[in-house]
C-alpha positions in Angstrom: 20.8 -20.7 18.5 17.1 -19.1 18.8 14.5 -20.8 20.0 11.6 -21.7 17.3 8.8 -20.4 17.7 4.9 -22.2 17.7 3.5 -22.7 14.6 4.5 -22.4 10.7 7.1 -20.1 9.2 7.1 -17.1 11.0 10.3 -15.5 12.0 10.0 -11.9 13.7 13.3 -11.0 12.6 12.4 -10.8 9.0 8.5 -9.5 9.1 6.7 -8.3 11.9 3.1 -9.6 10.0 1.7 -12.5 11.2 -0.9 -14.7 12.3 -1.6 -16.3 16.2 -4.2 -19.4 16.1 -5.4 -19.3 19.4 -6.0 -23.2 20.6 -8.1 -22.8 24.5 -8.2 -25.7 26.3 -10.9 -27.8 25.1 -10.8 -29.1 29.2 -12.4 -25.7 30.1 -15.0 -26.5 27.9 -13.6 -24.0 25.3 -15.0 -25.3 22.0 -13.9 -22.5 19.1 -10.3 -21.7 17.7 -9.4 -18.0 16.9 -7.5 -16.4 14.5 -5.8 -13.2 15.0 -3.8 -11.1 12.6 -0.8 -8.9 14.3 1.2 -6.4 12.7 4.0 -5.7 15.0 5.9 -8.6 17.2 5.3 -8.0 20.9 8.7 -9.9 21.8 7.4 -12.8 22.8 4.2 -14.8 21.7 1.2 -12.5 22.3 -1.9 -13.0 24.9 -5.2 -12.9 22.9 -7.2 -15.2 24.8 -9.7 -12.1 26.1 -9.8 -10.4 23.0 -13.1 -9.0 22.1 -15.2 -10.4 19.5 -16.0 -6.9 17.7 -11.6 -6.5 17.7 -11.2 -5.6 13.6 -7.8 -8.5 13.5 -10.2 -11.2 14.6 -10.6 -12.9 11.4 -12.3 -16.1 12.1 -13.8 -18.1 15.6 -14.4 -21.7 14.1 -15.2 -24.7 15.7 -12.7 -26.6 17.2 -14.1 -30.1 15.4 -14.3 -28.3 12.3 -10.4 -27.4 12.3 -9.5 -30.4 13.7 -11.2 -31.8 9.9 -8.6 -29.9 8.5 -5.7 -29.2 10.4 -4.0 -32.3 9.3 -3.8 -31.3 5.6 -2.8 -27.8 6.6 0.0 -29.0 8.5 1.5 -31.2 5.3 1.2 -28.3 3.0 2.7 -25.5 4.5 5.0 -28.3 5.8 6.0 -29.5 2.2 6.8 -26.1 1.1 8.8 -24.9 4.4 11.0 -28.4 3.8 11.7 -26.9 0.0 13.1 -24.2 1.3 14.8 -25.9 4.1 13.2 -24.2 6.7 12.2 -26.0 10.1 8.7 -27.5 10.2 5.7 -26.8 12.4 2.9 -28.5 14.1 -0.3 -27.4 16.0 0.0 -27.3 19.8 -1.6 -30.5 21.4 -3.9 -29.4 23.4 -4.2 -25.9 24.0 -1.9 -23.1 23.3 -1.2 -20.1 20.2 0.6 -21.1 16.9 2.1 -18.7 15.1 1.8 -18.1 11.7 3.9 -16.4 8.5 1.9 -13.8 6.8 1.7 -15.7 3.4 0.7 -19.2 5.5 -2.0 -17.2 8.3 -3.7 -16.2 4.8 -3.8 -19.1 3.3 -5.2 -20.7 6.5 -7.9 -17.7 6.8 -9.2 -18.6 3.4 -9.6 -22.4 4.3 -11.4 -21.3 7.8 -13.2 -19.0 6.5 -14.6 -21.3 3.7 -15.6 -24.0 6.2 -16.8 -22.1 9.3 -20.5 -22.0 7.8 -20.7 -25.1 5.7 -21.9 -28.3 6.4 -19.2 -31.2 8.0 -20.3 -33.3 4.6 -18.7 -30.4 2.7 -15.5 -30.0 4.6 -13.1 -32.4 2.8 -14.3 -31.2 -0.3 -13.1 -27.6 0.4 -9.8 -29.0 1.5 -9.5 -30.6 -2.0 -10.4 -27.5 -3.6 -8.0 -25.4 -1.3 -5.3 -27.9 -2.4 -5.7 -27.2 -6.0 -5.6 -23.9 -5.9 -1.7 -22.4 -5.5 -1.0 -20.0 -2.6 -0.9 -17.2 -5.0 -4.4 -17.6 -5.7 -5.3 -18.5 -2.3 -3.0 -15.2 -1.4 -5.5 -13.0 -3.8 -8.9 -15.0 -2.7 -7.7 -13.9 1.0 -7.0 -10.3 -0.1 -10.8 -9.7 -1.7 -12.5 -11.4 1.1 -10.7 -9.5 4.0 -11.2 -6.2 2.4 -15.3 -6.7 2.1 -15.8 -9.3 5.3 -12.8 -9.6 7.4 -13.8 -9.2 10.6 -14.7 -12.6 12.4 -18.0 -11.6 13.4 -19.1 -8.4 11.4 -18.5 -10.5 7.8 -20.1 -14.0 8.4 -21.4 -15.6 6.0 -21.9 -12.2 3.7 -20.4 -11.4 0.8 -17.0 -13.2 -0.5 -17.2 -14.8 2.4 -20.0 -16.9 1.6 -18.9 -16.8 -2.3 -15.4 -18.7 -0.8 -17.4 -21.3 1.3 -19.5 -22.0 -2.2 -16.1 -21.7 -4.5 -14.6 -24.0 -2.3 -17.0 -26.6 -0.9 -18.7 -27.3 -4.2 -17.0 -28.8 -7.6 -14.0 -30.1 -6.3 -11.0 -30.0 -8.4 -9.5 -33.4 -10.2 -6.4 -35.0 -8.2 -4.7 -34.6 -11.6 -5.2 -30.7 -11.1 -3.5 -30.9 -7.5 -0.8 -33.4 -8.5 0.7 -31.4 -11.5 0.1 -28.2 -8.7 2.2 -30.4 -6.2 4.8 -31.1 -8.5 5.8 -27.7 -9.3 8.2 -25.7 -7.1 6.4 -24.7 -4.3 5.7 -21.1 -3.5 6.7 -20.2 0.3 6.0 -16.4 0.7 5.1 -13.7 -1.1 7.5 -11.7 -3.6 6.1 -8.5 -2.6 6.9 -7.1 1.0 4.1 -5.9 3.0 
């Protein structure tokens, strides 16, 4: 039997893509999470606690109180839709360490982040509302526009689609009926289209 890794739905023997949410520990004072995207599995989960700040697959530094607003929801969505497919389920590490992310799921995550990381803490919970209404296909396209303009973590803050996601999503939230009938419908786990 392999041993699972960190995180949500990434398995390097079907896509080498993914995402590492780097989690310091918050005892050395470390206050922001990271996002990095890899192409190519390492072997073994990768080391990107020193990576620079101008490094083009760092997608988002956030602070750590902001993700902990939204990590909980994040967790029961890509959750739900990994038990649909009867895939093992994932969780963030405690305190400090990397999760590991699918692709489809690090995008969807990116948007959410990226949406957040400038906005005011009143606005939070409404962006996780909208993020919910919206299925991961659209979240999947959102990602691609805003990554090709403003990817970078540092280089594309708060310009651009970047700033259009954080209005889109933290302003007129969605109606619960909206996410419900969403919910209801098969959920979508990865893309169709290989990468």
């Amino acid at each position: 039997m392999k041993a699972k890794l960190p995180g949500f739905g990434f398995d390097p023997e079907k896509h080498a893509h993914f995402f590492a949410v780097i989690f310091p520990s918050a005892s050395k004072g470390e206050s922001t999470i990271k996002v990095i995207e890899h192409f190519e599995w390492p072997g073994e989960v990768p080391d990107d606690t020193t990576i620079s700040f101008d490094n083009r697959d760092l997608k988002v530094i956030i602070k750590r109180e902001f993700f902990n607003e939204v990590a909980d929801a994040i967790k029961a969505e890509f959750n739900r839709r990994l038990t649909a497919h009867g895939l093992p389920t994932g969780r963030w590490p405690a305190r400090s360490g990397t999760a590991l992310l699918s692709a489809s799921f690090g995008k969807e995550l990116l948007l959410l982040l990226w949406a957040i990381e400038d906005a005011s803490t009143s606005d939070i919970q409404n962006a996780v509302h909208n993020w919910l209404g919206l299925s991961p296909e659209e979240r999947w396209w959102l990602y691609t526009m805003t990554n090709a303009a403003t990817g970078q973590a540092l280089a594309g803050r708060n310009r651009g689609w970047r700033k259009a996601v954080r209005f889109a999503l933290c302003e007129n939230p969605v109606s619960g009926v909206i996410i419900r009938k969403r919910l209801a419908l098969e959920p979508s786990l990865f893309e169709e289209v290989e990468e």
